[in-house]
C-alpha positions, -999 to 999 in steps of 0.1 A, spaced: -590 -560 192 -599 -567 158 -615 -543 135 -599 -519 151 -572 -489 138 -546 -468 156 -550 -435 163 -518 -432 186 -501 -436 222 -513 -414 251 -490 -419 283 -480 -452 271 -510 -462 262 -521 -470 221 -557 -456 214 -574 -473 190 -609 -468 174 -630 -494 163 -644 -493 124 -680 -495 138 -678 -466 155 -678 -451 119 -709 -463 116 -723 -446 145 -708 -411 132 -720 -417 101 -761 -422 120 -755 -393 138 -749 -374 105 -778 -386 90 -803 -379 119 -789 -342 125 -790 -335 86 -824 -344 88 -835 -320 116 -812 -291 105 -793 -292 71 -755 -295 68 -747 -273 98 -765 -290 118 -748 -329 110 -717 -312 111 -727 -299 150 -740 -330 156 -708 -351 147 -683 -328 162 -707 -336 192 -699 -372 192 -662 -370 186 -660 -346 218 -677 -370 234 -654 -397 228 -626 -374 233 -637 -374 270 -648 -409 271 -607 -414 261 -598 -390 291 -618 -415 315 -600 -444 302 -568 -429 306 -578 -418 340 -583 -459 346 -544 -460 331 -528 -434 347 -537 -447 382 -529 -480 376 -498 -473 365 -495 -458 401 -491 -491 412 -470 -504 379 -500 -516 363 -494 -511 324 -525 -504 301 -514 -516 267 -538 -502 245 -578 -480 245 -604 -489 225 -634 -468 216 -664 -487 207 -696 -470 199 -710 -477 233 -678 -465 246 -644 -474 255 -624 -502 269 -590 -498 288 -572 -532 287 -549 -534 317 -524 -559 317 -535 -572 352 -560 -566 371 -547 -554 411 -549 -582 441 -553 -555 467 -593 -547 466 -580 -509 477 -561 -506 447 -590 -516 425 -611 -494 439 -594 -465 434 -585 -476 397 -622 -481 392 -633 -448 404 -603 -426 386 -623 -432 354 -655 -413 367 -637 -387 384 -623 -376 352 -657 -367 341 -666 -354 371 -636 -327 365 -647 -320 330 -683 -315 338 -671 -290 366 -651 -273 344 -675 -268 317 -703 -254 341 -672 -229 359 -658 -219 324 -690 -222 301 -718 -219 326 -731 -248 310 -763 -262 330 -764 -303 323 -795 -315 316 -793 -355 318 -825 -355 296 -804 -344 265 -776 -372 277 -792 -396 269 -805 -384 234 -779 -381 213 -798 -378 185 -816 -347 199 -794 -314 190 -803 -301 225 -796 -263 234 -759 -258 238 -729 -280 233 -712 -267 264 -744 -281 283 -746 -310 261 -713 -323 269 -715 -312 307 -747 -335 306 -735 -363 288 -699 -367 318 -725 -366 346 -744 -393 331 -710 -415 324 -701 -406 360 -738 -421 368 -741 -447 345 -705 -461 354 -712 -463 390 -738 -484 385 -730 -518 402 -729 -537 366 -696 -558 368 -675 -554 346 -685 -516 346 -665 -492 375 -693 -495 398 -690 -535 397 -654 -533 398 -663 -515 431 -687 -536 443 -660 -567 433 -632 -549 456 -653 -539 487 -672 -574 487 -630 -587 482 -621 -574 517 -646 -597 536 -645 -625 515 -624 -646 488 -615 -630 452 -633 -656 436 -666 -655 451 -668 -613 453 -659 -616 415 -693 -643 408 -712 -619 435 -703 -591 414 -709 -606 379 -738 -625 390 -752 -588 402 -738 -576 366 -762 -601 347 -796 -597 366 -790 -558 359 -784 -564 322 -817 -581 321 -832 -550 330 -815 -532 307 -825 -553 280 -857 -551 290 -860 -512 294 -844 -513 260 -868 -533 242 -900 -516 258 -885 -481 252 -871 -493 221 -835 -476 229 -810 -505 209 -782 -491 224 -795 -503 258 -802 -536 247 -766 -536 230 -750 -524 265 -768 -553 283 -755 -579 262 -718 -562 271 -722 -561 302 -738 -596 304 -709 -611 282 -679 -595 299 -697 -602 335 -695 -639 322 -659 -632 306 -643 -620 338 -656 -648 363 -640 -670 339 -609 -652 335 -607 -650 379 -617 -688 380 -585 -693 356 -564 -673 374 -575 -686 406 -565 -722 393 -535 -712 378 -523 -698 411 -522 -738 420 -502 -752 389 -467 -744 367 -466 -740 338 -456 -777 324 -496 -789 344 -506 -772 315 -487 -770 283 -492 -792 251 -466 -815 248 -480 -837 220 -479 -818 190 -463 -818 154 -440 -788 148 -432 -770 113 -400 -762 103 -390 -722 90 -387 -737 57 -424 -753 53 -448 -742 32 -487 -735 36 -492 -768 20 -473 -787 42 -492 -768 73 -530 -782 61 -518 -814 52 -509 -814 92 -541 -800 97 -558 -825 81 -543 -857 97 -542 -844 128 -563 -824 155 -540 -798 162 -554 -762 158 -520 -744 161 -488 -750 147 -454 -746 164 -423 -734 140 -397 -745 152 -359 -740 139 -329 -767 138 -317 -752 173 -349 -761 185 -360 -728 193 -399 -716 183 -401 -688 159 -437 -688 155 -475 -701 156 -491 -709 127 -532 -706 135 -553 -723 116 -575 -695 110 -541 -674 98 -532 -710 77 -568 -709 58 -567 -672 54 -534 -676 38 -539 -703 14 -571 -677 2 -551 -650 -3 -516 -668 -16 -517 -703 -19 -498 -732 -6 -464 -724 -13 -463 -694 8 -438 -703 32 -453 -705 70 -431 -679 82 -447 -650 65 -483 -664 79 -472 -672 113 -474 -650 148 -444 -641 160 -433 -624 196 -446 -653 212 -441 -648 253 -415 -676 259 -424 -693 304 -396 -718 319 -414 -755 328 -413 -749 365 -430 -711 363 -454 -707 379 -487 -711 355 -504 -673 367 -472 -655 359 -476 -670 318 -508 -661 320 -496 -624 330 -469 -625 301 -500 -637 275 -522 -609 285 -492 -584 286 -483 -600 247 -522 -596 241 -506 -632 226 -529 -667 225 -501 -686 238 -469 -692 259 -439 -714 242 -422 -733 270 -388 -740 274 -369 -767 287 -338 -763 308 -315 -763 279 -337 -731 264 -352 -761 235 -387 -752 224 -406 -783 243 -443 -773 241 -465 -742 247 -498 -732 264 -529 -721 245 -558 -704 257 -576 -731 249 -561 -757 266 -563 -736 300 -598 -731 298 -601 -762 292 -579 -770 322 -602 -744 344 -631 -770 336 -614 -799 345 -600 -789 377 -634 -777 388 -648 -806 372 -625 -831 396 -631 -801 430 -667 -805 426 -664 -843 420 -646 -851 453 -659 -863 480 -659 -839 508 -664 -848 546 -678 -831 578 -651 -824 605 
């Protein structure tokens, strides 16, 4: 994710903070300073960071069970309105996701549970939801805040755990498809209300967590539509075979003056043994003609570890090896291992369209 630094790897897993988040310390500063001096900021951001600190233990709670079933997560990223595991796959088997889904919440139920055993902490979900509010004691504090993300995640808002939930059991009585647009579409009309209740209330961060949930609701039909299609198609259905490649020894010059008669947004390098070294984006191709100029050579601009699919794979296990890659594209390879074309995320959405496009298009008769 852009914008975003490392902090490190957690069982396997690289945890990464996005810069707004900063910005959200840096608030919570200000407000606490405000009520109670310097000791009062400091209090207050320690607060949030502890807070984080357990939203990272209920992402890695998402992690650690799926790699139970030899699901990878890749990388966590905290966000100001909290944190997002990105597993490489999501599970077929609507059991599997379930439990997945609930690990995270049960992580927070454990730490709430210990903090009222060790600390006698008593939550108080009014001082959860006001983080702005010093409240009594941070044991408390902190016990309140994990029953309100064990709450507030069960909520059936796909893509949150609850809709993940909701997605799985509605999975074991009907196709993965339709639970997932049952789920998101249950996801949306929710996020209306919280946009609503954060516009009357005037809460932003409500109104900010609806448009999340609405967007990724949207994102992950899209994604399971895909992945339903691609389920149906190999790899060379889909790949660009049309295309003008660069060689290692072409410049950023000779890359827009591509760009610029044709309508290609990506760029294939491609060596004299006919094997891809790179893409050249065009948004990496304008951002290094800024910074360097045109004779920068397009290897030190292009994206390298490009996943590499056969013609005849099938097109959902390229997909798997993009989001594993956390890569834009797939180079495909002929059967004498020559660089022949590649798939862009792009082209399969635009793909997804079509072949939804021609489903709904065909005539269909009555037995």
């Amino acid at each position: 994710m852009s914008w975003s630094v490392t902090l490190g790897r957690l069982f396997g897993s690289e945890i990464r903070i996005h810069l707004t988040f900063l910005l959200l310390l840096a608030w919570i500063g200000v407000v606490y300073y405000r009520q109670g001096g310097a000791a009062a900021a400091i209090d207050g951001v320690l607060f949030v960071i502890t807070v984080f600190a357990c939203v990272t233990l209920h992402e890695l709670g998402h992690a650690l069970a799926a790699r139970r079933y030899g699901i990878r997560t890749p990388d966590i990223t905290l966000l100001p309105i909290g944190g997002v595991a990105r597993l490489e796959r999501m599970p077929e088997d609507p059991v599997q996701e379930i439990i997945i889904a609930l690990a995270g919440p049960a992580v927070n139920v454990v730490i709430a549970g210990l903090l009222v055993l060790l600390f006698s902490a008593q939550p108080d979900l009014g001082q959860a939801v006001a983080l702005s509010d010093p409240g009594p004691t941070f044991a408390a504090r902190l016990a309140a805040v994990n029953v309100f993300l064990v709450l507030f995640n069960l909520i059936p808002a796909f893509p949150m755990d609850g809709g993940r939930v909701l997605r799985a059991a509605l999975a074991l009585r009907m196709s993965r498809m339709k639970a997932t647009a049952v789920a998101a579409r249950v996801g949306q009309v929710l996020a209306f209300g919280f946009a609503a209740l954060g516009i009357m209330g005037g809460n932003f961060m409500l109104v900010l967590i609806a448009v999340f949930v609405f967007l990724a609701a949207s994102a992950e039909t899209e994604g399971t539509s895909l992945m339903t299609t691609a389920r149906r198609l190999r790899v060379r259905d889909a790949m660009i075979s049309a295309f003008e490649a660069l060689g290692p020894q072409s410049t950023l010059d000779d890359a827009a003056k591509v760009l610029l008669r044709t309508t290609q947004h990506e760029f294939p390098v491609v060596d004299g043994a006919g094997k891809l070294r790179g893409m050249l984006t065009r948004k990496g191709l304008v951002a290094a003609l800024a910074a360097n100029g045109p004779d920068m050579p397009v290897i030190e601009a292009m994206e390298t570890d490009i996943p590499l699919a056969p013609e005849n794979a099938r097109l959902d296990k390229a997909l798997d090896a993009m989001q594993v890659a956390a890569s834009n594209f797939v180079a495909v390879a002929g059967s004498d291992g020559r660089f022949t074309g590649y798939v862009s995320r792009e082209n399969l959405a635009e793909l997804n369209m079509l072949t939804h496009a021609d489903w709904a298009a065909t005539p269909r008769h009555s037995p």
